[in-house]
C-alpha positions as CSV (number, residue, x, y, z in Angstrom):
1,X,106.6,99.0,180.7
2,X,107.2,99.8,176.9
3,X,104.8,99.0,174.1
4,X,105.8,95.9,171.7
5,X,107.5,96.7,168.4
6,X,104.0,96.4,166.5
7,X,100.1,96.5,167.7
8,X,99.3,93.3,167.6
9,X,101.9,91.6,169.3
10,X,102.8,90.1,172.9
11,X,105.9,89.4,174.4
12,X,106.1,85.5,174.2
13,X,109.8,84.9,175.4
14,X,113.2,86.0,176.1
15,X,115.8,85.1,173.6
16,X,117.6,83.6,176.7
17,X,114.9,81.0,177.6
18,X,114.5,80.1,173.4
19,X,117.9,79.3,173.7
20,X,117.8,77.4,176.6
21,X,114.9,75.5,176.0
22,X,115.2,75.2,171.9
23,X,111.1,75.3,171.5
24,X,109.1,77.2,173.4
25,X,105.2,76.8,173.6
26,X,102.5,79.0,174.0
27,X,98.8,79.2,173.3
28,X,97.5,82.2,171.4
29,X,93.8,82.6,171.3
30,X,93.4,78.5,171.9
31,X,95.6,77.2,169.9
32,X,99.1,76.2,170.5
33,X,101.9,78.0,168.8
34,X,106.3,77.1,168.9
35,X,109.1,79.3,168.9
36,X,112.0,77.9,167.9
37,X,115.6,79.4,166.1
38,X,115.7,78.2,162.2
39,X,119.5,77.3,161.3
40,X,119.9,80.2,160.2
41,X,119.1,81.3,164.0
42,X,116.1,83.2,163.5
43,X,113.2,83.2,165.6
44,X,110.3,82.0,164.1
45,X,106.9,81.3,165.2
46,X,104.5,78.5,163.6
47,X,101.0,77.5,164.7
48,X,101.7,73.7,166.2
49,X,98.2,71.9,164.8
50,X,98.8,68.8,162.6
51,X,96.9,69.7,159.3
52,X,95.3,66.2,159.6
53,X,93.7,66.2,162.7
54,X,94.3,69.2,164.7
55,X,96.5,67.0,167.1
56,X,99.0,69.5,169.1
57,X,102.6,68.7,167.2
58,X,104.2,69.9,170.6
59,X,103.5,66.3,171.9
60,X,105.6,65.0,168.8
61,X,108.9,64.2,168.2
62,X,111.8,67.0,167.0
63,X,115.1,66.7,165.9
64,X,116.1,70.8,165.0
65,X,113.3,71.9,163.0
66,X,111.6,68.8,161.6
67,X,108.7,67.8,163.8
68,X,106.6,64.8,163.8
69,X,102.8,64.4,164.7
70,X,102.4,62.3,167.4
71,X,99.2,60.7,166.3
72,X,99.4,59.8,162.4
73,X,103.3,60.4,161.8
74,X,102.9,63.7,159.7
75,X,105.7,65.4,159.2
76,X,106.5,69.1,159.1
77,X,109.5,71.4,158.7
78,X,109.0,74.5,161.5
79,X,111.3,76.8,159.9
80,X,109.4,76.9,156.3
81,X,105.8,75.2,157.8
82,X,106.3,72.8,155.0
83,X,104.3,69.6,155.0
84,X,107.3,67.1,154.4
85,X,105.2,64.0,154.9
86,X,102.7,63.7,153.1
87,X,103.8,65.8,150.7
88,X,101.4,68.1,149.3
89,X,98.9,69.1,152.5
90,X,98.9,72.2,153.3
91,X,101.8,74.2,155.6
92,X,101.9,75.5,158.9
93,X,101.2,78.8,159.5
94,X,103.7,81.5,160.5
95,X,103.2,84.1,163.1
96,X,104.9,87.1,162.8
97,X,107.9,87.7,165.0
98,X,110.1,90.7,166.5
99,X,113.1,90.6,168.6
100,X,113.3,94.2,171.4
101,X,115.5,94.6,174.0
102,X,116.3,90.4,174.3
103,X,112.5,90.0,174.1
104,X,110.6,88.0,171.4
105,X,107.8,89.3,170.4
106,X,104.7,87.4,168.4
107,X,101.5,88.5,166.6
108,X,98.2,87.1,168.0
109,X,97.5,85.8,165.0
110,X,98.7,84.1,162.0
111,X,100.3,86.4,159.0
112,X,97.1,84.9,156.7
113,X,94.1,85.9,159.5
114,X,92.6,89.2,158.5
115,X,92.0,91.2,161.5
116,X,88.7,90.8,163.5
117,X,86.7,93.8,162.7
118,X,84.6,96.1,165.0
């Protein structure tokens, strides 16, 4: 079996089952973490924690790529992270992502986590 296209990464999804399924959801190293296609049809990957609780945003409402928190009604936009509701809190944040072979690929953790070190 191949390596992924960077260390660091694990192979979340096929593109086949993103596109069948439109969101797909994953834990990565506790917490949970979509995939979805931005309009643009991107993959992108963004941690699903609400900023205000920590309530899973999976359980929420989505209509493309706004989702809404279940719990208090926050608001985000999954293909930027942006906070649309309340404005101002803070984003989601992204996880890196690589498409090999019809394969997406994700880093374990977020773009902003420095590396554990030894």
């Amino acid at each position: 079996m191949a390596g992924g296209p960077e260390p660091g990464m694990i192979r979340a999804c096929t593109l086949e089952r993103l596109d069948a399924v439109g969101l797909v959801r994953l834990r990565l190293m506790g917490r949970p973490v979509g995939i979805l296609r931005t309009s643009a049809g991107a993959p992108v990957a963004r941690e699903l924690s609400c900023k205000h609780q920590g309530a899973d945003l999976s359980t929420g409402d989505r209509v493309g790529c706004i989702i809404t928190c279940s719990r208090h009604g926050w608001r985000y936009d999954l293909a930027t992270g942006e906070c649309l509701l309340p404005t101002g809190a803070p984003p989601l944040r992204e996880h890196a992502v690589a498409v090999q072979d019809g394969a997406v690929w994700i880093s374990l953790l977020p773009c902003d986590a420095e590396e554990p070190t030894g």
